[in-house]
PDB file of N, CA, C, O and CB in Angstrom:
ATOM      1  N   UNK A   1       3.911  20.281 -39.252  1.00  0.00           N
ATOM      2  CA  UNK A   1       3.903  19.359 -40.385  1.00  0.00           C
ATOM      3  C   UNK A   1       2.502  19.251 -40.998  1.00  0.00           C
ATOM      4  O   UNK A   1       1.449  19.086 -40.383  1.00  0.00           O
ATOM      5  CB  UNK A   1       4.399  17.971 -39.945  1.00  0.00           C
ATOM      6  N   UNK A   2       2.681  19.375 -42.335  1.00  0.00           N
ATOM      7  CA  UNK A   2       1.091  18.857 -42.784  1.00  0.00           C
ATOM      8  C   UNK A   2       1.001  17.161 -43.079  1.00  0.00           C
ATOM      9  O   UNK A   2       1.892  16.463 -43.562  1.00  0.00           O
ATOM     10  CB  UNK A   2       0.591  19.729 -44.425  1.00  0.00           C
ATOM     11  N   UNK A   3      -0.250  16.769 -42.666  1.00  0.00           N
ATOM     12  CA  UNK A   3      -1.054  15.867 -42.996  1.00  0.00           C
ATOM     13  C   UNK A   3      -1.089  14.939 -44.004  1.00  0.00           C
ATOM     14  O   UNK A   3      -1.691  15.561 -44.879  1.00  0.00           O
ATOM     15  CB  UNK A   3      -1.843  16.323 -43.056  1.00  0.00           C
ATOM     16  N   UNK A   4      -0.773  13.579 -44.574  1.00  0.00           N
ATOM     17  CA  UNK A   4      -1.401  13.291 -46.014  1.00  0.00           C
ATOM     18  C   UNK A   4      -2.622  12.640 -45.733  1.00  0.00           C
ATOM     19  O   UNK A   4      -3.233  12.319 -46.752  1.00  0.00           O
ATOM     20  CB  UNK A   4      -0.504  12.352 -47.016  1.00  0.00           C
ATOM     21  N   UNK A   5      -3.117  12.374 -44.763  1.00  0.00           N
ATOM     22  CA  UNK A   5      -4.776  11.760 -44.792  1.00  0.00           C
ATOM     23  C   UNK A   5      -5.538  13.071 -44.803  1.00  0.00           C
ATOM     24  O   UNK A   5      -5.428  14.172 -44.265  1.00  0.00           O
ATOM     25  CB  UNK A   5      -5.333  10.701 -43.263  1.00  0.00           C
ATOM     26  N   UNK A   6      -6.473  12.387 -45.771  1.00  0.00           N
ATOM     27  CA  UNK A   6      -7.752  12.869 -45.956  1.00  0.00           C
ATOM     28  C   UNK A   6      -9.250  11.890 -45.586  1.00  0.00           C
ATOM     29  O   UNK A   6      -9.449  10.871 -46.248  1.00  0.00           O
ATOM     30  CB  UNK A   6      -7.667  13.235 -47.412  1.00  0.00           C
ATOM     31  N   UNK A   7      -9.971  12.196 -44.787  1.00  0.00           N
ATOM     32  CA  UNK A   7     -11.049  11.584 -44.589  1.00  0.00           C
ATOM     33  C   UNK A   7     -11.856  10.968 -45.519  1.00  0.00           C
ATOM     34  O   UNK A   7     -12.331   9.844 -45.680  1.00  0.00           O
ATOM     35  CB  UNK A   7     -11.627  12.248 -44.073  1.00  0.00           C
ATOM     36  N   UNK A   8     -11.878  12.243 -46.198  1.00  0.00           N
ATOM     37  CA  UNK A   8     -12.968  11.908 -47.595  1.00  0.00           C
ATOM     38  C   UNK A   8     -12.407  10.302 -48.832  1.00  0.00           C
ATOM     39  O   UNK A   8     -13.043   9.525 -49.544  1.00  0.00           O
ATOM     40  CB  UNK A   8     -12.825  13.830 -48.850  1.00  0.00           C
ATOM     41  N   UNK A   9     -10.706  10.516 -48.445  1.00  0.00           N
ATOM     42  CA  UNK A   9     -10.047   9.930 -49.268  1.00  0.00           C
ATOM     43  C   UNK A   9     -10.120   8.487 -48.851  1.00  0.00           C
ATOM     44  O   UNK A   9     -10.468   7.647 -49.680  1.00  0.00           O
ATOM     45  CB  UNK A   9      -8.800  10.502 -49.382  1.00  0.00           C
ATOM     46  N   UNK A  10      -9.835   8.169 -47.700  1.00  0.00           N
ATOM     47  CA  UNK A  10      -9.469   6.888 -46.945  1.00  0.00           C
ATOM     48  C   UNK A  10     -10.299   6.425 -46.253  1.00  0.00           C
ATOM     49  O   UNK A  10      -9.988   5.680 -45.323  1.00  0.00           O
ATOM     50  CB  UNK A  10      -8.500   6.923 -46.171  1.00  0.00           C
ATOM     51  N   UNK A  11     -11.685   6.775 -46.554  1.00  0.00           N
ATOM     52  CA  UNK A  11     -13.028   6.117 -45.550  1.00  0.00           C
ATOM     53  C   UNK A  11     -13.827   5.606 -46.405  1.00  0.00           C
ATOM     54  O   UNK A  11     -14.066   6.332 -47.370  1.00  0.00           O
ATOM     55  CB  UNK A  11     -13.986   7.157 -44.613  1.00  0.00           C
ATOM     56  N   UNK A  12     -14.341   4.567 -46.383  1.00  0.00           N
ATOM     57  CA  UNK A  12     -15.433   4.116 -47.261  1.00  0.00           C
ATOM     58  C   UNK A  12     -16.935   4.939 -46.640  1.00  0.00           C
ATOM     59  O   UNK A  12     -17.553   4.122 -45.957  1.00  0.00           O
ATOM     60  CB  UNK A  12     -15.499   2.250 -47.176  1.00  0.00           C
ATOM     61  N   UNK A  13     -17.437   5.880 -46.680  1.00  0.00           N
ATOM     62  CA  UNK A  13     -18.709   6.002 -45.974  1.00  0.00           C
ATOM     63  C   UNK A  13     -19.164   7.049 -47.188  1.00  0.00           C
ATOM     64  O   UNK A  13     -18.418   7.657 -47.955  1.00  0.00           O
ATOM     65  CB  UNK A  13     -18.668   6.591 -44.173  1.00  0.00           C
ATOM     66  N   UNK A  14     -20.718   7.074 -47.122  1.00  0.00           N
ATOM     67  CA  UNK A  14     -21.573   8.164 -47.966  1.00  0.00           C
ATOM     68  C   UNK A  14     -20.757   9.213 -48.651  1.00  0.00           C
ATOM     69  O   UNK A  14     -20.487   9.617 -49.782  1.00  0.00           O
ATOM     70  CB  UNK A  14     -22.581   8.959 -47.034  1.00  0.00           C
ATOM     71  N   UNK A  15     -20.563   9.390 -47.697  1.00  0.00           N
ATOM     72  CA  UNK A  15     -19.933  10.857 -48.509  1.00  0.00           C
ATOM     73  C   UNK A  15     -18.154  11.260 -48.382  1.00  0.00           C
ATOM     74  O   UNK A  15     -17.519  12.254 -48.028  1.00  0.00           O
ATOM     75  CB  UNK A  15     -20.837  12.362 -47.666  1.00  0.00           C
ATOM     76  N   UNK A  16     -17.741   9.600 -48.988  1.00  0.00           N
ATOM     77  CA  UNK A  16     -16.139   9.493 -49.190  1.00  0.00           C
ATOM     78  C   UNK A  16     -16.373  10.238 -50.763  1.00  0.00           C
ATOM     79  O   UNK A  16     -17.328  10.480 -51.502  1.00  0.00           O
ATOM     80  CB  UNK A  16     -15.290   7.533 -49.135  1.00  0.00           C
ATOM     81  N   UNK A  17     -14.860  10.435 -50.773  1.00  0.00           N
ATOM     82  CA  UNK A  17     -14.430  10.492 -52.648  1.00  0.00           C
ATOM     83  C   UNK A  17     -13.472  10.199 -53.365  1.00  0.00           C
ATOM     84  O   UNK A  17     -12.842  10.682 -54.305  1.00  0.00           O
ATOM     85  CB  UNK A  17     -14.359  11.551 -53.220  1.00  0.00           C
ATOM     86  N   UNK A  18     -13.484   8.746 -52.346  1.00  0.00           N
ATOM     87  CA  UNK A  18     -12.885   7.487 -52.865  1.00  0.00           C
ATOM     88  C   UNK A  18     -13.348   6.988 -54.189  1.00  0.00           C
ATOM     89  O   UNK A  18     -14.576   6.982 -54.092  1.00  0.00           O
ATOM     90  CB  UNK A  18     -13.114   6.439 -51.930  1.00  0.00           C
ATOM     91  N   UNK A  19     -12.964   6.502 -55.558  1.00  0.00           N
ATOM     92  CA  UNK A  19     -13.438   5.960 -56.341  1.00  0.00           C
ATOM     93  C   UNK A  19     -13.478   4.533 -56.293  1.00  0.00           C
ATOM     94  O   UNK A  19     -12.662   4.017 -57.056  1.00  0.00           O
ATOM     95  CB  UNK A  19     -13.020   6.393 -57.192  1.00  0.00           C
ATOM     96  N   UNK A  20     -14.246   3.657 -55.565  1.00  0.00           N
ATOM     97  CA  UNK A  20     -14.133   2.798 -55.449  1.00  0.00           C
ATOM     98  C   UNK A  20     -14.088   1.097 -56.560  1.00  0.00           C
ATOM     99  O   UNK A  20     -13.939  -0.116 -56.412  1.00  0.00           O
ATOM    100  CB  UNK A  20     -14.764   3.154 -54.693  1.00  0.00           C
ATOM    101  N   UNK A  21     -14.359   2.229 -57.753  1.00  0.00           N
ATOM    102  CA  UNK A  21     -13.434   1.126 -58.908  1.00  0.00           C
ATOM    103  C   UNK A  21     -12.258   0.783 -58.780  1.00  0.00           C
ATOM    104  O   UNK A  21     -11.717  -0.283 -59.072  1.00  0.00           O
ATOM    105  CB  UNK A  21     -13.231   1.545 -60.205  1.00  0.00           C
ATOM    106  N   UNK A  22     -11.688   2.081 -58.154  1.00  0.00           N
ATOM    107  CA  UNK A  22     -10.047   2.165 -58.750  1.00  0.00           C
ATOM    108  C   UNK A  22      -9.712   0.814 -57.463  1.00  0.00           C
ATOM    109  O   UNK A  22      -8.786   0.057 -57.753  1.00  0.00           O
ATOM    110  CB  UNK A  22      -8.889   4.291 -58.476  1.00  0.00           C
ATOM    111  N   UNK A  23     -10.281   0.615 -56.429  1.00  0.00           N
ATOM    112  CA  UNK A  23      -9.792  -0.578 -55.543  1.00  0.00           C
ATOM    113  C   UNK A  23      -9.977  -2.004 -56.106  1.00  0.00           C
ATOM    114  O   UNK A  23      -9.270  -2.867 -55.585  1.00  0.00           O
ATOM    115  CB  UNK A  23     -10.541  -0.550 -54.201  1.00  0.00           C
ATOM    116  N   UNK A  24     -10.854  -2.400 -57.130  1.00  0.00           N
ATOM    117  CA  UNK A  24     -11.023  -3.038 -58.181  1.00  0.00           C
ATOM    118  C   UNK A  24     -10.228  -3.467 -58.987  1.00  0.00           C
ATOM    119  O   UNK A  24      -9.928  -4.658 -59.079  1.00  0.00           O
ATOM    120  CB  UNK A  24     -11.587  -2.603 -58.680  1.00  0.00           C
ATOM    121  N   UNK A  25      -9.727  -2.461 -59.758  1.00  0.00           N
ATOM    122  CA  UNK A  25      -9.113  -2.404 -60.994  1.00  0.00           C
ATOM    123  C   UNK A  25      -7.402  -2.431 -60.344  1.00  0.00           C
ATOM    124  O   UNK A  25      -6.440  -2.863 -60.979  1.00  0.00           O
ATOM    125  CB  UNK A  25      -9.691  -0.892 -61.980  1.00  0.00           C
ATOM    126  N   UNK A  26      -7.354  -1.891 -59.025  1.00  0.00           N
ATOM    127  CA  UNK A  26      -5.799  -1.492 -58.611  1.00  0.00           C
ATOM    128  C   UNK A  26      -5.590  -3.569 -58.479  1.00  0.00           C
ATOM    129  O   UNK A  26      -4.623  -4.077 -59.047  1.00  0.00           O
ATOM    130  CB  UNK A  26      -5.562  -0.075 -56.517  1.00  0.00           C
ATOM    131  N   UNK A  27      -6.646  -4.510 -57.666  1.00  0.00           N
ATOM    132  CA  UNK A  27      -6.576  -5.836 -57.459  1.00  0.00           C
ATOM    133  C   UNK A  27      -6.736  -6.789 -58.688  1.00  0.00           C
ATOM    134  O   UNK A  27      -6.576  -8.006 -58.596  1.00  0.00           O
ATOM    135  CB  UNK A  27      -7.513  -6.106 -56.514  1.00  0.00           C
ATOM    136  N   UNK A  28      -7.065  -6.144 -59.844  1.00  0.00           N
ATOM    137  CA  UNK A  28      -6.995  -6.893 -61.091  1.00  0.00           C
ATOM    138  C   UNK A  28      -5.416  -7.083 -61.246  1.00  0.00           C
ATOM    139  O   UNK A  28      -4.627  -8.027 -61.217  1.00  0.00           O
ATOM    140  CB  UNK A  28      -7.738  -6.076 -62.396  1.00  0.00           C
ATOM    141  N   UNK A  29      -5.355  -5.503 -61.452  1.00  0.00           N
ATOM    142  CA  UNK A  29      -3.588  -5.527 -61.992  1.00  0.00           C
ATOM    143  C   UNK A  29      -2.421  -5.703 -61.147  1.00  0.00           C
ATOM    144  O   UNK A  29      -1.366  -6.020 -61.697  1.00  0.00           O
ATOM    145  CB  UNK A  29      -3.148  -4.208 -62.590  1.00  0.00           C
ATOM    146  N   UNK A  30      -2.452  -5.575 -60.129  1.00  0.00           N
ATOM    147  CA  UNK A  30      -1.816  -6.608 -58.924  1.00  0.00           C
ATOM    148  C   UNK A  30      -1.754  -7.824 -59.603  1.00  0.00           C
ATOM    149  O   UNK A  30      -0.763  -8.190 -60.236  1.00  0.00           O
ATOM    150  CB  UNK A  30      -2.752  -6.832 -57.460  1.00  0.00           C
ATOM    151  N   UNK A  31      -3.100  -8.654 -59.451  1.00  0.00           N
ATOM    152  CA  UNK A  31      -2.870 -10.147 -59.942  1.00  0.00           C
ATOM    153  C   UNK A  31      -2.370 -10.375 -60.884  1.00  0.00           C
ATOM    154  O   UNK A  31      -1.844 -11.488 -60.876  1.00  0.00           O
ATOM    155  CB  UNK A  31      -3.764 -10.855 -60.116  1.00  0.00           C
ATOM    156  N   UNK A  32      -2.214  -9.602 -62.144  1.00  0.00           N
ATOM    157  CA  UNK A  32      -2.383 -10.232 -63.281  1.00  0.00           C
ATOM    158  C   UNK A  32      -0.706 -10.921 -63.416  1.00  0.00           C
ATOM    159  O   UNK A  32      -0.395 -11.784 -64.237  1.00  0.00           O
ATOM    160  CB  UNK A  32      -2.979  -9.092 -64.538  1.00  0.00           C
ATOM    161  N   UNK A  33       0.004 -10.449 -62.647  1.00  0.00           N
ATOM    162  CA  UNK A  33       1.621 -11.605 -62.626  1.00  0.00           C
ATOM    163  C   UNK A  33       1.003 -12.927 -62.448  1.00  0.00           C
ATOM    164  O   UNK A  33       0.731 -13.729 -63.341  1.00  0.00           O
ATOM    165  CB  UNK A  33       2.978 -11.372 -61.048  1.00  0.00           C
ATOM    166  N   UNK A  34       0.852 -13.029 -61.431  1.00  0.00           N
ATOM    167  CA  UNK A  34      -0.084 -14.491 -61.149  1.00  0.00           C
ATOM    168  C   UNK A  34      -0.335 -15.224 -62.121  1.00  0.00           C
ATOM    169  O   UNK A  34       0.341 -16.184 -62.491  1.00  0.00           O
ATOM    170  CB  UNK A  34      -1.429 -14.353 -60.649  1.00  0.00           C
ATOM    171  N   UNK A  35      -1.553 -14.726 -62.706  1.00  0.00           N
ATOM    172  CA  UNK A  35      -2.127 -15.528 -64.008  1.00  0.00           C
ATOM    173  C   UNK A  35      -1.515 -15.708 -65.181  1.00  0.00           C
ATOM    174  O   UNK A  35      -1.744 -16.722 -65.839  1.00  0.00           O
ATOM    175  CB  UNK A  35      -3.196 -15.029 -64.461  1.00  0.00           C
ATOM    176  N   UNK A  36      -0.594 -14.688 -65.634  1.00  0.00           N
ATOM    177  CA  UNK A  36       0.342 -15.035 -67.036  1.00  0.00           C
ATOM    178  C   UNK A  36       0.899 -15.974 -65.875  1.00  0.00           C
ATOM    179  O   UNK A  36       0.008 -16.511 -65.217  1.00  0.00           O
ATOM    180  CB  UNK A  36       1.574 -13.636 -68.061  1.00  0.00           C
ATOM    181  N   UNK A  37       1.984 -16.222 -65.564  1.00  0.00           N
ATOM    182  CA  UNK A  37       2.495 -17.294 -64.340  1.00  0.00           C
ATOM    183  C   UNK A  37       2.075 -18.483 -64.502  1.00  0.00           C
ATOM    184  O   UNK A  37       2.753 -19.398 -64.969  1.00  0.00           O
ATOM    185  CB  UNK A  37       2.062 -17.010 -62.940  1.00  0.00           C
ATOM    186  N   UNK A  38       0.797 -18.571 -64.089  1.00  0.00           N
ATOM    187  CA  UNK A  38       0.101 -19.803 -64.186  1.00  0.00           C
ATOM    188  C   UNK A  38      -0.381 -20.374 -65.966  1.00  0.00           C
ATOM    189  O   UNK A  38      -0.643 -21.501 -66.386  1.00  0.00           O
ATOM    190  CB  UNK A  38      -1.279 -19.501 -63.165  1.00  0.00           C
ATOM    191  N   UNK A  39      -0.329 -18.868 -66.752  1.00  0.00           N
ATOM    192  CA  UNK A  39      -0.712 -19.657 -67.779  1.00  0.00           C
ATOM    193  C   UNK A  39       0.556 -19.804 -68.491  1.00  0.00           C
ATOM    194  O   UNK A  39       0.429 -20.432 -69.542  1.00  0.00           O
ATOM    195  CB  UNK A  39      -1.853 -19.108 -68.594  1.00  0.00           C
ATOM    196  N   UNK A  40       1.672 -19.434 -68.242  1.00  0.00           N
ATOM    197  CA  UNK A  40       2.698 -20.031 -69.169  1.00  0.00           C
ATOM    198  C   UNK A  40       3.296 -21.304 -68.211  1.00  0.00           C
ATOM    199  O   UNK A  40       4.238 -21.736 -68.875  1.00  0.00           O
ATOM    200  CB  UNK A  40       3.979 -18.787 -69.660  1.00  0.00           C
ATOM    201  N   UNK A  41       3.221 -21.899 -67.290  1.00  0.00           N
ATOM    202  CA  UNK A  41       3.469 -22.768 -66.640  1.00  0.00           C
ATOM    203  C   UNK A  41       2.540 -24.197 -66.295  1.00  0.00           C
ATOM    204  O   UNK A  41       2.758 -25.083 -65.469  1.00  0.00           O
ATOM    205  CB  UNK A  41       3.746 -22.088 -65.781  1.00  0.00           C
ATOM    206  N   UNK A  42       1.126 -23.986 -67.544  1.00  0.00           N
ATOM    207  CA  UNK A  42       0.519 -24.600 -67.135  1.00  0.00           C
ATOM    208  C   UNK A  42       0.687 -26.114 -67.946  1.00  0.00           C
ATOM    209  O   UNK A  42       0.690 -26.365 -69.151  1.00  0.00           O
ATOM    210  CB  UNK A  42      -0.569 -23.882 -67.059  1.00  0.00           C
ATOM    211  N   UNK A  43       0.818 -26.975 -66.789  1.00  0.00           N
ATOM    212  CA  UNK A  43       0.817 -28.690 -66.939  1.00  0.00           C
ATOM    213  C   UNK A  43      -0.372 -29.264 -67.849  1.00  0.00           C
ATOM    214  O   UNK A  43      -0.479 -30.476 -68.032  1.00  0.00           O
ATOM    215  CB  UNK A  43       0.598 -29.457 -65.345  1.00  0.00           C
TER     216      UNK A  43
END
C-alpha cells in the first residue's frame, strides 16, 4: 500500500512545506458560520 503522509507536509519544522497561512485562513473560514450566526441573531 502506498502512504498519504508526507513529512514535509504534516510537520511544522524548518524545512516543512506546509503553507502555514493556509492553517489561518482554513480557521477564518471554518468560523465564519459562527459570526453571520451571531450577527443575524444579534439582541
Amino acid at each position: 500500500p502506498n502512504s498519504l503522509y508526507f513529512e514535509k507536509l504534516a510537520t511544522y519544522s524548518p524545512e516543512d512545506e506546509f503553507d502555514h497561512k493556509a492553517g489561518e485562513y482554513f480557521t477564518k473560514v471554518w468560523g465564519l458560520p459562527l459570526k453571520v450566526f451571531a450577527r443575524a441573531n444579534k439582541k
